[in-house]
N, C-alpha and C positions, 0 to 999 in steps of 0.2 A: 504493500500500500504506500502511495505519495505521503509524504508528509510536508506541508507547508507551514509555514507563521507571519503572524498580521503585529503589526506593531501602528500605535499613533504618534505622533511625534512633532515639535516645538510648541507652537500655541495652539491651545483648544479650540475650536470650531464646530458650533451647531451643526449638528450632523453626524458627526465622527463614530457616534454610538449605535445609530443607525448603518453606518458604511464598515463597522465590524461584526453588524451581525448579518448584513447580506453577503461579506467575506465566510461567514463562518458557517453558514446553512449552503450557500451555493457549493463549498465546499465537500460540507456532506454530504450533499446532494449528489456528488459527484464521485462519491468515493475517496476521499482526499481521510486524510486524518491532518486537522488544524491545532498550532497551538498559538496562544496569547502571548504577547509581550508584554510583562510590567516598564514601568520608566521608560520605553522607546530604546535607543542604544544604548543607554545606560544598562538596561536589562539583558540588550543582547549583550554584553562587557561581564557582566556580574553572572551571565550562565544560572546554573542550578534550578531553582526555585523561579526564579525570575521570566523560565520559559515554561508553559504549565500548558497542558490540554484543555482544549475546548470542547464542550459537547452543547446539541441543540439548546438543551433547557439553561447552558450559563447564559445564554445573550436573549432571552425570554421578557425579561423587564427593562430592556436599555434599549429601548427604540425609541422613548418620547423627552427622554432626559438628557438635557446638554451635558457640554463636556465630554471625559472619554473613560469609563470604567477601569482602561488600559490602565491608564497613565500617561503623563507625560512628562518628557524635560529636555531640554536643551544641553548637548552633547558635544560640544563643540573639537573635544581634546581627539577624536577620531578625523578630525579634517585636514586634511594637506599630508607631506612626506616627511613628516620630523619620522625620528625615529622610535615616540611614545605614539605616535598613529599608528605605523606600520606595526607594534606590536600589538595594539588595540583591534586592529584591521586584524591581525593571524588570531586571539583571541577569540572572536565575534564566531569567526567562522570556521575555529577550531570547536566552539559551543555548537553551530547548529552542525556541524557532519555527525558528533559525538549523538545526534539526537537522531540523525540522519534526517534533514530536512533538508531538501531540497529547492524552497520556494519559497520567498520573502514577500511580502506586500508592506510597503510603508505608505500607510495615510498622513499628508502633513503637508504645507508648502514649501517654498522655496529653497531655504536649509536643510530641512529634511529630507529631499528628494535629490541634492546634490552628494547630500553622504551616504543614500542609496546607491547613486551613480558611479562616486571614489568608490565605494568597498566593492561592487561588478565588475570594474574596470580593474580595480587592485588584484584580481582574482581572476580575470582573461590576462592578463600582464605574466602572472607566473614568475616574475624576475626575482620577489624579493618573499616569495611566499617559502612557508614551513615544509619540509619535504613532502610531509603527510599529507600537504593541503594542493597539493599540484592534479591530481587526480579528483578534484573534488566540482562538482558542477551546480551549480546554483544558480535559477530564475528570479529576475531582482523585477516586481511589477510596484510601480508610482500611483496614487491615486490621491489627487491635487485635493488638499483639503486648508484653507486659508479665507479668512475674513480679508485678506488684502485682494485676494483676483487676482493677485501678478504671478501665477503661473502660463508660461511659455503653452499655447498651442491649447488653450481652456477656455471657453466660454464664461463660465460657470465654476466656479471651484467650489467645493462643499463648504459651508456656512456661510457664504458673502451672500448669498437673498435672505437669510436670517438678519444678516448685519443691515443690510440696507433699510429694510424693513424697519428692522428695530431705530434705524437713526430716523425716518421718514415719522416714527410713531413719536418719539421723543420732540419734534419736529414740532407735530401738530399741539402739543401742550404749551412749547416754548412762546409758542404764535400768541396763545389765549392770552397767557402772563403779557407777553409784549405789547399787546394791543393794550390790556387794562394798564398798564402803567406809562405807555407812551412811552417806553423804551425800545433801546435797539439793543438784541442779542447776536453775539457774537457765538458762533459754532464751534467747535473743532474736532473734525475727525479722523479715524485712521486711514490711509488708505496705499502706506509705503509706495510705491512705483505706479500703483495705476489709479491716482487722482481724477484721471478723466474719466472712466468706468461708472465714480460717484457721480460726475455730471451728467452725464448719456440717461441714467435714471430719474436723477431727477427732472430731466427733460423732459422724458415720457410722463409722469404723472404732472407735467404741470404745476410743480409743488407752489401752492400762494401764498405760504407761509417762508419762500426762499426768495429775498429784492437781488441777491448778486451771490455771483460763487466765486472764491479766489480760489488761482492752485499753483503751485510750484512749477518753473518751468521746466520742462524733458523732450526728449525726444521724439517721446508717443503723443505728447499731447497734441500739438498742433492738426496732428494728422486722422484724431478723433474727434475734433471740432469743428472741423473747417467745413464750415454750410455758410450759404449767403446771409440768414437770418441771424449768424452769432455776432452780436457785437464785442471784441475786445482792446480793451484797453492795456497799456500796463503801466503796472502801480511803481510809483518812483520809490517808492521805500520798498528795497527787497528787491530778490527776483523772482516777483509773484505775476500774473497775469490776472486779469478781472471777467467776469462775464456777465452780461445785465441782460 
């Protein structure tokens, strides 16, 4: 029998808990035998306990509950070629052969999916691996999960219609305060590299609780904007651009 493991990993993401239990029944469904990540790489590093079986009924009650029953944490000490990576790198995947797993899925954005990629790549390389680990073959699958959206080649990353949502709802309260006090509220939200993505939505609904949107300049943005009806200005303090 295959045996694979699901892991979440850097920032949490409405959804995440949802997209390990369609990991983990598809799975079954399929003959697979699945096991859990705790802590993300941290868990794959720490071995043992840290990589545990899954059966239908553990992912039973974690469809409607944010966050990630996993775990997660930012791992950063596995990235790049010092030589406490590459020992962390033959570790990792000195843990899953010992389990014999053959198939990784990491849910998570940006960072997480690149130290998917190094440890795949670390492991088709063969130069710098454990003798033991030269014969060993491993399916490394990404599955974009970020409130930022800036994952490469995504629509849609898991939690960012959550996020957006959630800011459009917060949105509509700010307005009621605004209006009763004749004041102006000042926003701010996340949105790392794809600032214009928040735009493009709030476009579509029209939001009448939004008079102008600022965003940092980039490379992407111009080229998400650029329709005849957008007015932009740019703002002298900073290198922000405006839109009204």
């Amino acid at each position: 029998m295959k045996k694979i493991a699901v892991l979440t990993s850097g920032g949490d993401a409405p959804g995440m808990n949802a997209a390990v239990k369609g990991v983990v029944r598809t799975a079954l469904n399929n003959g697979f035998e699945i096991f859990g990540v705790r802590d993300a790489y941290k868990g794959l590093v720490q071995g043992g306990d840290a990589i545990f079986p899954l059966d239908w009924d553990d992912v039973g009650l974690f469809f409607r509950e944010g966050g990630t029953f996993l775990g997660s944490a930012r791992y950063a000490r596995i990235k790049g070629d010092s030589n406490e990576a590459l020992k962390l790198k033959d570790k990792i995947l000195k843990n899953l052969q010992n389990l014999g797993i053959s198939g990784l899925i990491v849910i998570g954005g940006d960072g997480s999916l690149t130290g998917a990629y190094e440890l795949y790549s670390y492991l088709k390389e063969k130069e710098n691996l454990l003798p033991g680990l030269k014969d060993m073959n491993l399916s490394v699958v990404g599955i974009p999960g970020s409130i930022d959206n800036d994952i490469a080649f995504t629509d849609m990353s898991i939690g960012a219609d959550t996020t957006l949502n959630t800011i459009i709802e917060c949105i509509d309260k700010l307005r009621d305060t605004a209006a009763s006090h004749k004041r102006v509220i000042i926003v701010e939200v996340m949105g790392r590299l794809q600032d214009p993505f928040l735009f493009q939505i709030l476009r579509v609904v029209d939001h009448p609780g939004v008079e102008s949107l600022q965003f940092r300049k980039n490379p992407f943005f111009f080229h998400c904007i650029r329709q005849p009806d957008d007015h932009i200005r740019r703002i002298d303090a900073g290198d922000f651009v405006e839109i009204e």
